[in-house]
PANU-812686 format. One record per residue (C-alpha): x, y, z. Coordinates in pm, whole numbers, plus 50000, padded with zeros to 5 digits. Layout:
N
XYZ
...
# end
This chain:
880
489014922248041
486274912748319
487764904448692
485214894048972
485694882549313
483244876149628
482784906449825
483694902350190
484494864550112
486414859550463
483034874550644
481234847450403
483514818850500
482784829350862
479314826950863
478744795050626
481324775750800
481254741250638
478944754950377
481544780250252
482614751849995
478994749249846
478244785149809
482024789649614
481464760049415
477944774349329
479484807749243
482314797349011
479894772448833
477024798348783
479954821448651
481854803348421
478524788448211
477544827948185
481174835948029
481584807947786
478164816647674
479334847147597
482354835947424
484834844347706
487874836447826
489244820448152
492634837248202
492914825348578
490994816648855
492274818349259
489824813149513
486924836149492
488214853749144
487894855048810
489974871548515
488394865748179
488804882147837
486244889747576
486014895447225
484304930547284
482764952147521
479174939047449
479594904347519
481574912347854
478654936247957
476244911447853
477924883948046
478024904048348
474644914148394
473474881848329
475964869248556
475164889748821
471074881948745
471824844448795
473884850849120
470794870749238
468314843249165
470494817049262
469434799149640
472384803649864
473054780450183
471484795950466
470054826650249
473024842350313
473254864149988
476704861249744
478054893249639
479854893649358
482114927849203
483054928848846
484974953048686
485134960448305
488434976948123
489694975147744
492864982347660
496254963147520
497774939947813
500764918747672
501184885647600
502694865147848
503024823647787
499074811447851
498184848048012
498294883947976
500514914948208
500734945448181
499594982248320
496194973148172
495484942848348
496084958248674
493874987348591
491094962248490
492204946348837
491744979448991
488354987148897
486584957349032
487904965549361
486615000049351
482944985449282
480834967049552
479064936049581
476304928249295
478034961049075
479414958448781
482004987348665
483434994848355
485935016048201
485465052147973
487695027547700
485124998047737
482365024847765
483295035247441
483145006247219
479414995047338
476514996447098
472844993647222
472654984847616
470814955847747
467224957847764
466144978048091
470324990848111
471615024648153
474545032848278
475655060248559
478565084548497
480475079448856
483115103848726
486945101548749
488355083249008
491905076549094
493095044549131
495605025349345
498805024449183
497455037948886
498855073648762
496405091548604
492415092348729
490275068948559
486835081048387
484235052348517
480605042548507
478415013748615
475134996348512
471834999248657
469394974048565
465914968748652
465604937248864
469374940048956
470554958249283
470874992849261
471955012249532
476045005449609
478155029949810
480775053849685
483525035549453
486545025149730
488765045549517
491685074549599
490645106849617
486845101949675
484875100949958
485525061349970
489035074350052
487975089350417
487465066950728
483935055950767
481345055551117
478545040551201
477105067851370
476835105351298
478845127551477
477065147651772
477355181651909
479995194451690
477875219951459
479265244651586
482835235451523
481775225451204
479915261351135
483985273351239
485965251551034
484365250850717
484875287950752
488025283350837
489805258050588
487535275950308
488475311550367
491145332050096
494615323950200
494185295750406
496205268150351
496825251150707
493985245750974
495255222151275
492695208551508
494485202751859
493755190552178
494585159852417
493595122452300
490215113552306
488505148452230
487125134051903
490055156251655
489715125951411
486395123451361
485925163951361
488335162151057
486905134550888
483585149150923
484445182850784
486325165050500
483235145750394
481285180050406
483735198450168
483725167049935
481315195049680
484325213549689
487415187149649
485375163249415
488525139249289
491105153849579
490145146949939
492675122750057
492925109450453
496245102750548
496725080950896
500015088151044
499535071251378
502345046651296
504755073251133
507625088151368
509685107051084
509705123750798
510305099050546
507175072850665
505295106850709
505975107150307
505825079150255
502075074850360
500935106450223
501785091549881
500165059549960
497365078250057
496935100049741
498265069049507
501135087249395
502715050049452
501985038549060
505005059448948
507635037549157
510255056848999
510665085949237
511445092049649
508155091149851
508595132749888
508765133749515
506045110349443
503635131449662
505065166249533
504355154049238
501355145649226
499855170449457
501895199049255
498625217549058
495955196249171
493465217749441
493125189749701
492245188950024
495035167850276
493555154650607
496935147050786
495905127551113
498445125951420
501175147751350
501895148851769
504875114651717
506515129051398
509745138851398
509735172151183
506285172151060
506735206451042
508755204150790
507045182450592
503965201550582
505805235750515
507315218350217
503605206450098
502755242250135
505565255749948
506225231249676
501845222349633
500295259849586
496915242349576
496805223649847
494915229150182
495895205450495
493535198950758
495725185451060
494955169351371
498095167751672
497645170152056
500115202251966
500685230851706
503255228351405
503975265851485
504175271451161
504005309050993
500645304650805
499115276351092
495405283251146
495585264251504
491965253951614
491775242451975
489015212252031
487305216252322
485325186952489
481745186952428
479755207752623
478575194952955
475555204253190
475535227753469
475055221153808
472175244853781
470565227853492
468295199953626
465555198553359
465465171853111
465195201652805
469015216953010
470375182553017
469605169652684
470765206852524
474515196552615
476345180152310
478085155252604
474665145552721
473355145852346
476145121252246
475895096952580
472165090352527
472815081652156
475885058952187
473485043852511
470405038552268
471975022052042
472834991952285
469674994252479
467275012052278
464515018852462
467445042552652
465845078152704
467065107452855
464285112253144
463565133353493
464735097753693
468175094653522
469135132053376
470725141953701
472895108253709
473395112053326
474345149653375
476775142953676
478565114953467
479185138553178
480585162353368
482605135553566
483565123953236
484725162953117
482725156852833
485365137652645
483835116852350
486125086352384
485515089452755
481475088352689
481405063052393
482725040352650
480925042252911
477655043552705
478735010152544
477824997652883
474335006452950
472994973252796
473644966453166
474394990953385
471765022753474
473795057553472
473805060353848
475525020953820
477585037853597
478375068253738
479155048754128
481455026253920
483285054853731
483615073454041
485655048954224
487905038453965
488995080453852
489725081454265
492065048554225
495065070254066
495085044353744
497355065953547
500535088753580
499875117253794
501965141853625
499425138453288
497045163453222
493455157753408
491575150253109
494105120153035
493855108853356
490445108253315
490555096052979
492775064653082
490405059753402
487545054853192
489675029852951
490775007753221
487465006153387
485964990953025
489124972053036
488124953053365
484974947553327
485694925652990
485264888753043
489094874853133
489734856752801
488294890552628
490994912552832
493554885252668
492484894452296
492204931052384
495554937352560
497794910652230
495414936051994
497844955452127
501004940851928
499704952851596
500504984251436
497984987351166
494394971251076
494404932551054
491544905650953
490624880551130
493004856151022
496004876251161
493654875651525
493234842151548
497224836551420
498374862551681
496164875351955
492984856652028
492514839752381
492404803152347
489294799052516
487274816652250
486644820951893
488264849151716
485394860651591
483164859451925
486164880452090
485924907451839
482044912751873
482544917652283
485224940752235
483174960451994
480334958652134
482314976652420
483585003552177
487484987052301
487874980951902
486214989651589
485464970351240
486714988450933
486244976950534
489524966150377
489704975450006
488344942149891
485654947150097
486824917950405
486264936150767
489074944250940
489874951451274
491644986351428
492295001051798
491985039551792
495395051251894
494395058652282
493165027852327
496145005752111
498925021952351
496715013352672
496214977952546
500184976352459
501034989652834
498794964852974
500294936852738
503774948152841
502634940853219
500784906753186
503964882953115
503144876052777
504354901752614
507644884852442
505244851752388
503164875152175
505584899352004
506974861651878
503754852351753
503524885951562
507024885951420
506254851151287
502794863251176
504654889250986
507444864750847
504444846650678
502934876050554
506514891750335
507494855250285
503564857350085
503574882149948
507574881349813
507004850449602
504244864149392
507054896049314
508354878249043
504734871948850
501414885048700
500254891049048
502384916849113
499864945949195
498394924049459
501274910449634
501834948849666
499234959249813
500404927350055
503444943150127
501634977850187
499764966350449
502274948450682
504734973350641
504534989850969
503884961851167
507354944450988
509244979751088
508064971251459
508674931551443
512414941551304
513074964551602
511724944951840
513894914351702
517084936551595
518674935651966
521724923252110
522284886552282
521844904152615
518484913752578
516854891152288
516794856352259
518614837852000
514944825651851
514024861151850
517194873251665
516694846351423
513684859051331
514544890451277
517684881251024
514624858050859
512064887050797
515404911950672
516074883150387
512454881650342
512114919850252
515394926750033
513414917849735
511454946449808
513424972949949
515604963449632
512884964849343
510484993349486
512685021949585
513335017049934
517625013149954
518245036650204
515705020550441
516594984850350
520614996250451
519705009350797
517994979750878
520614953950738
523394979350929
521444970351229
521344933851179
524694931951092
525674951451451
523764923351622
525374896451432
528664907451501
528154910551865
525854880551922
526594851751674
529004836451521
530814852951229
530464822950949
526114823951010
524254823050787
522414845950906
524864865850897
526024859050506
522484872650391
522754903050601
525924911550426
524624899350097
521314924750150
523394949450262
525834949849984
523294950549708
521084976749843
524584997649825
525634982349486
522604997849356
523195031149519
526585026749335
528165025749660
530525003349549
533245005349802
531634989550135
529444972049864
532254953249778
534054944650074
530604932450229
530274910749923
533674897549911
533544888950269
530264873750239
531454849449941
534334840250176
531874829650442
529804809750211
533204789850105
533744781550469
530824771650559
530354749350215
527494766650120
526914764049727
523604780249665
525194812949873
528404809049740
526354810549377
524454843049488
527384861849547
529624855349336
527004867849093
526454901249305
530094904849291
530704899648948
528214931248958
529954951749153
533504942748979
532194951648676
530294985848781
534294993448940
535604986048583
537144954148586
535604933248316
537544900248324
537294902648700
533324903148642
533504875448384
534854849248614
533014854748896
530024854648698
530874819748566
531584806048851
528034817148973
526364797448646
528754765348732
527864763949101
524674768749037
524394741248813
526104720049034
523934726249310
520634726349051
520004760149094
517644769948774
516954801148973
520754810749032
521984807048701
518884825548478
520294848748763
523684845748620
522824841648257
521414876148279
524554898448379
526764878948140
524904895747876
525974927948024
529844914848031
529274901647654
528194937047570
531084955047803
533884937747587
532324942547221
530684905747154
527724921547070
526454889346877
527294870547198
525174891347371
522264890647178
522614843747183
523074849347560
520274871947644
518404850747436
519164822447645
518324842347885
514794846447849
514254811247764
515534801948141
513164830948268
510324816348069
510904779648214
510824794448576
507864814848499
508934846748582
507924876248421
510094898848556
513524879448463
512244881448105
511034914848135
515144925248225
516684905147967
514234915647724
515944950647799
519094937847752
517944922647433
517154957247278
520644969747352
522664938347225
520564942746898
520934980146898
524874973746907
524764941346646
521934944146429
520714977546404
518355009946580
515114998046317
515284959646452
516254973846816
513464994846821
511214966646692
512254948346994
511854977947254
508454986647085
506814950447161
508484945247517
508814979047689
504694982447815
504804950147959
508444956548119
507574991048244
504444975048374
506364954148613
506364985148826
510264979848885
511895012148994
515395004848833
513874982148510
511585010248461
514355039048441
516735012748208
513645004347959
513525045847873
517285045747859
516565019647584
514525046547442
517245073447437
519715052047262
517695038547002
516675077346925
519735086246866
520865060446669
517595069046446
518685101246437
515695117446687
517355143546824
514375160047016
512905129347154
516365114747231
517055149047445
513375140947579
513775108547677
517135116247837
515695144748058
513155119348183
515365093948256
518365115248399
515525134248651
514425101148755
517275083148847
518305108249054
515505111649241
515665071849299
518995081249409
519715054249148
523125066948974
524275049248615
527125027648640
530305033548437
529775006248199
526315019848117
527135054448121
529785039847839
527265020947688
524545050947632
527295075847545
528595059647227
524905067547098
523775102147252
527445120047270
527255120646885
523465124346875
524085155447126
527065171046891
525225174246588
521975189746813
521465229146812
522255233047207
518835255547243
517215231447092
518705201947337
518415218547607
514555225647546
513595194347480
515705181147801
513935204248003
510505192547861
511755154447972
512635166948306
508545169348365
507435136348262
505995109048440
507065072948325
503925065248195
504365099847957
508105095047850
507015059747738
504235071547484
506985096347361
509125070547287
506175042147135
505015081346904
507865073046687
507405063546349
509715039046187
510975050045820
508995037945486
509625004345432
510454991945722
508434960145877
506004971046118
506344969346452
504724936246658
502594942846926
500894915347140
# end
């Protein structure tokens, strides 16, 4: 499996303009003659990409280098150069209609993103299967990586070819170097810090080092620098973790498992997805500002206690106070003395040292000299030698001489700019902000202060969408504020720039935002901005681009969290518009709290919604019907059945009012659910019905493959096991004609148990052998759990005691962590096979093997259940 795609494509489109068309249309052509010469395979193509299959490793090598030769040679519009990454992986996706799924494809997916432009990557498993290289090839062990979303690290190489580029960066990958924020400069006048902390974080018994200090003292880029100097140390476990946007625990979890890519399992609580992960690996954690998060300290005592070999680096404005806290205080950089006059005094201070850099490198013929080293001196020392504080102000020397400089500061720190009760550095520190701030063009203060709205990085799509002035282009507006240190460009995974506000500067931008008028005008554009985003990224959930519309959802996350509060209010202080919104971007997320293991934060923000309705809006809404509906399902699958239930009846008596058929179709399904999780079958049956006869009244495909799927589960509740097996059948053929993989991924699962009942454990198993890699590579939290439970029942109906206890310990420990409980009916269902299977078992032996389940990953309990052998005789098992 090869996948390309342009590197830094938006940056591309940018500069080419009109041209962008030519230089794609040059690129695909150039691309696809190399791979059918090769005898590949077009699999699917979306803007800049490619995925394509080959018959074996050589060919797809051989097709990429001379790819990427022709790409080289080819003349570009402009001379601006293409880029193209290509990533190499072998393995056994599944069959899916005209394409391929499956954990495999996503790794191939994975590794071309960890390459850069003009590199080609490849697999140990395609590594393996090549013969004799290319003339003038060798390839470059680049060691293991670990990949997003991917559990285990990844062995990978690349090719270096004479003639071909050469040099790339580190892979973007977890756990590496690539993994740590990246500056265009090189820090200044920190050695000796450095000299302290290394010693510090590296001595016996040290397990928590926390750099503190107010903002702008430089903790960040300390940490970040000392992290990249211990990478010798941590080769595959150095892992940055931004917290700015975090406030409690649970986000604080959750983005230390993003950050470390403990993400892939999708089967476990963010807590247990890090622990897990981070349990015997020696890593290194940088955990950047802990100061906003509720109970950090309780967070990073559990790391400590439950992770033996892991060391965190911290940065807050205040200690943890923890028992076995190393607290490191950092200081501002030094500054002159009065007494020191001479250029060699001035220039031996690290505040000085760092002024005249950031200054040269905007006006570079900028020298410290015996005119300006008094002014340059007395600003430092006006400044207190904070780095923020000096980056700033040096950002404006392409104008302004330091004794400009230093008459300007002067007059704006004696203007009282900020709260007097804040420490003096602050002060200072928010002086020096504002003073950039006004001398920004006007239409660049109106990009800088709606920068403000955002919580996280964002391209410059998102900019133009949300925040840029409407005098200027996006991308102009950017450069100034850059230019002015105000914002800084960062590299998105797929290489695109991005744009970010260090945390100082984002909350000065959102108080002067707050005060210009426009604030609501611009939170609206955001919450619609983010609205578009989920509403994106949702409807490619369902289908073979699952991995990326996750990564979609990843990064809007925080910024939805702050639309949906800011939207979430009563009638007395939001607008009806704005409330709207907010019920819109709720429906738009269910899908994903629901599938990926977020209930409990889906619930607290439909409870919310649901308060607001009540008290604003009209009961019969709409709006209000899908907040219930969310709500109810999110407990449902909690089994939380009582207020579950009553939401959901209440919901489907709204819909009736209101004459609303496709709602009155969705929950009568998710009732029928939660009747038959309470018991009562018939009850289930009927409303379940109903749901397939509205829906094909209203001609709701969608609806009733919805529909078609839980009647398979009532077929199997009352005994018609051969009616289950027709109907999940039927089924999957309505899943296939709506084109979503997931749908036939579920009743594929249901398949296995319907033939497990009527026709056997050897044809079952058959079945479950062929489907459950492709199903478990879905990565659907609950699908994932049910496809192992397929596992333990067709074990013990073969007989396999030790892998059926196995399997069972797996699948019990992960549930639970999902906080996922089986329902009656399938607790019923899996009993008839294991209570037997567990009565005839030698209880040491059972309880052995359970324990040894209790440790597995999903990934693990899967190949335990795919080990088993099938008796003599029996047909082999398919695999696509």
């Amino acid at each position: 499996m090869l996948f390309s795609d342009i590197e830094g494509s938006t940056l591309m489109l940018n500069r080419l303009g009109a041209r962008w068309g030519e230089a794609l249309s040059a690129q695909r052509s150039i691309l696809r003659v190399t791979f059918v010469e090769h005898d590949g395979h077009e699999m699917g193509t979306e803007g800049d990409s490619f995925f394509v299959v080959f018959g074996s490793a050589q060919q797809a090598l051989e097709a990429s280098l001379q790819g990427q030769r022709r790409l080289q040679q080819h003349a570009w519009p402009d001379g601006v150069a293409v880029r193209v990454r290509m990533g190499l992986h072998t393995g056994e996706p599944q069959r899916h209609e005209d394409g391929y799924i499956g954990i495999d494809v996503h790794r191939a997916a994975r590794i071309a993103a960890s390459a850069s432009g003009g590199q080609v990557v490849l697999s140990a498993s395609t590594h393996a299967l090549l013969g004799q290289l290319p003339e003038r090839a060798m390839l470059r062990n680049l060691g293991r990586h670990r990949l997003k979303d991917i559990a285990e690290p990844e062995q990978l190489y690349d090719v270096e070819v004479l003639g071909l580029l050469r040099d790339f960066p580190p892979l973007r990958s977890l756990g590496t170097r690539a993994n740590l924020p990246t500056y265009a400069s090189e820090l200044v006048g920190r050695d000796v810090e450095l000299d302290d902390l290394s010693g510090l974080i590296t001595a016996p018994g040290t397990r928590l080092v926390t750099l503190t200090g107010p903002g702008g003292t430089g903790k960040t880029r300390l940490a970040v620098e000392l992290a990249a100097r211990l990478q010798d140390d941590y080769p595959c476990d150095t892992f940055f973790v931004g917290l700015h946007t975090a406030d409690r625990a649970p986000l604080m979890w959750s983005g230390i498992a993003e950050a470390v890519g403990a993400v892939a399992e999708a089967d476990l609580l963010p807590h247990e997805r890090a622990l897990r992960f981070l349990s015997d690996r020696s890593s290194l954690l940088v955990l950047d500002n802990l100061e906003q998060v509720v109970d950090a300290d309780v967070v990073v005592s559990q790391l400590l206690n439950d992770a033996p070999e892991v060391r965190v680096l911290a940065t807050s404005r205040r200690p943890l106070h923890l028992v076995d806290e190393q607290e490191y205080p950092v200081s501002t950089l030094t500054v002159p003395g009065p007494q020191q006059t001479s250029v060699a005094e001035v220039g031996a201070s690290g505040a000085v040292e760092l002024f005249v850099r950031r200054a040269a490198m905007v006006r570079p013929r900028f020298a410290l000299t015996e005119d300006n080293a008094d002014d340059v001196a007395a600003l430092c020392r006006r400044l207190d030698g904070l780095p923020l504080a000096l980056e700033l102000a040096a950002a404006r020397c392409r104008l302004l001489s330091p004794r400009a400089l230093l008459s300007r500061i002067d007059e704006r720190l004696g203007s009282g700019v900020t709260a007097s009760d804040r420490a003096e550095r602050q002060r200072t520190l928010g002086a020096t902000i504002a003073w950039s701030y006004d001398l920004l063009r006007p239409a660049d203060q109106v990009t800088f202060r709606r920068l403000g709205v955002f919580s996280s990085r964002v391209d410059l799509a998102a900019i133009a969408e949300v925040a840029a002035s409407e005098v200027d282009d996006p991308l102009d507006a950017v450069a100034h504020l850059v230019d002015v240190s105000l914002a800084q460009v960062v590299e998105a995974p797929d290489g695109e720039p991005q744009i970010t506000l260090l945390e100082t500067i984002r909350q000065f931008a959102r108080d002067r935002l707050q005060a210009s008028g426009e604030c609501d005008e611009i939170k609206m554009r955001h919450t619609h901005w983010c609205l578009k985003a989920v509403k994106e990224a949702s409807a490619l959930l369902h289908g073979p681009a699952q991995m990326s519309a996750l990564d979609r959802m990843a990064a809007v996350e925080e910024d939805v969290r702050a639309a949906l509060d800011w939207c979430l209010q009563p009638a007395d202080v939001a607008s009806k518009e704005r409330r709207e919104c907010g019920y819109a971007l709720l429906a738009a997320m269910n899908q994903y709290w629901y599938r990926f293991g977020y209930p409990a934060e889906g619930r607290g923000w439909h409870k919310r919604g649901l308060a607001v309705v009540e008290s604003s809006d009209h009961d019969d809404s709409p709006h209000f019907i899908d907040a219930l509906h969310g709500a109810a399902i999110l407990a449902v699958q909690q089994n939380d059945l009582v207020p579950g239930t009553a939401a959901l009846e209440r919901a489907l008596e709204m819909s009736r009012r209101i004459g609303d058929l496709d709602r009155e179709a969705r929950e009568c399904n998710s009732l029928g659910i939660a009747r038959r999780e309470a018991g009562d079958i018939e009850g289930a049956r009927t409303l379940i019905e109903s749901s397939i006869e509205l829906a094909r009244q209203r001609g709701a495909p969608g609806r009733e493959a919805t529909a078609l799927s839980n009647l398979v589960l009532i077929h199997m509740d009352a005994g018609n096991f051969s009616s289950a097996v027709e109907a999940a059948r039927r089924a999957i053929a309505a899943d296939e004609a709506l084109g979503d993989p997931w749908g036939v991924a579920i009743n594929q699962c249901n398949l296995v148990f319907a033939l497990l009942n009527a026709e056997g454990a050897e044809t079952a198993y058959q079945a479950l052998a062929d489907v459950a890699p492709g199903a478990m590579g879905m990565g659907d939290l609950e699908l994932s759990i049910d496809v192992l439970e397929d596992f333990v029942a067709v074990m013990a109906a073969m007989g396999d005691l030790e892998r059926t206890a196995t399997l069972l310990g797996a699948s019990e420990r992960h549930r639970a962590s999902a906080g996922m409980p089986r329902t009656a009916p399938d607790q019923q269902h899996l009993d008839r096979f294991v209570a037997p299977a567990r009565a005839t078992a030698d209880p040491e032996a059972w309880r052995r093997a359970y324990a040894a389940g209790e440790s597995l990953g999903v990934d693990e309990a899967l190949a335990v259940g795919l080990s088993f052998q099938l008796p003599a005789g029996t047909a082999a098992v398919g695999r696509s």
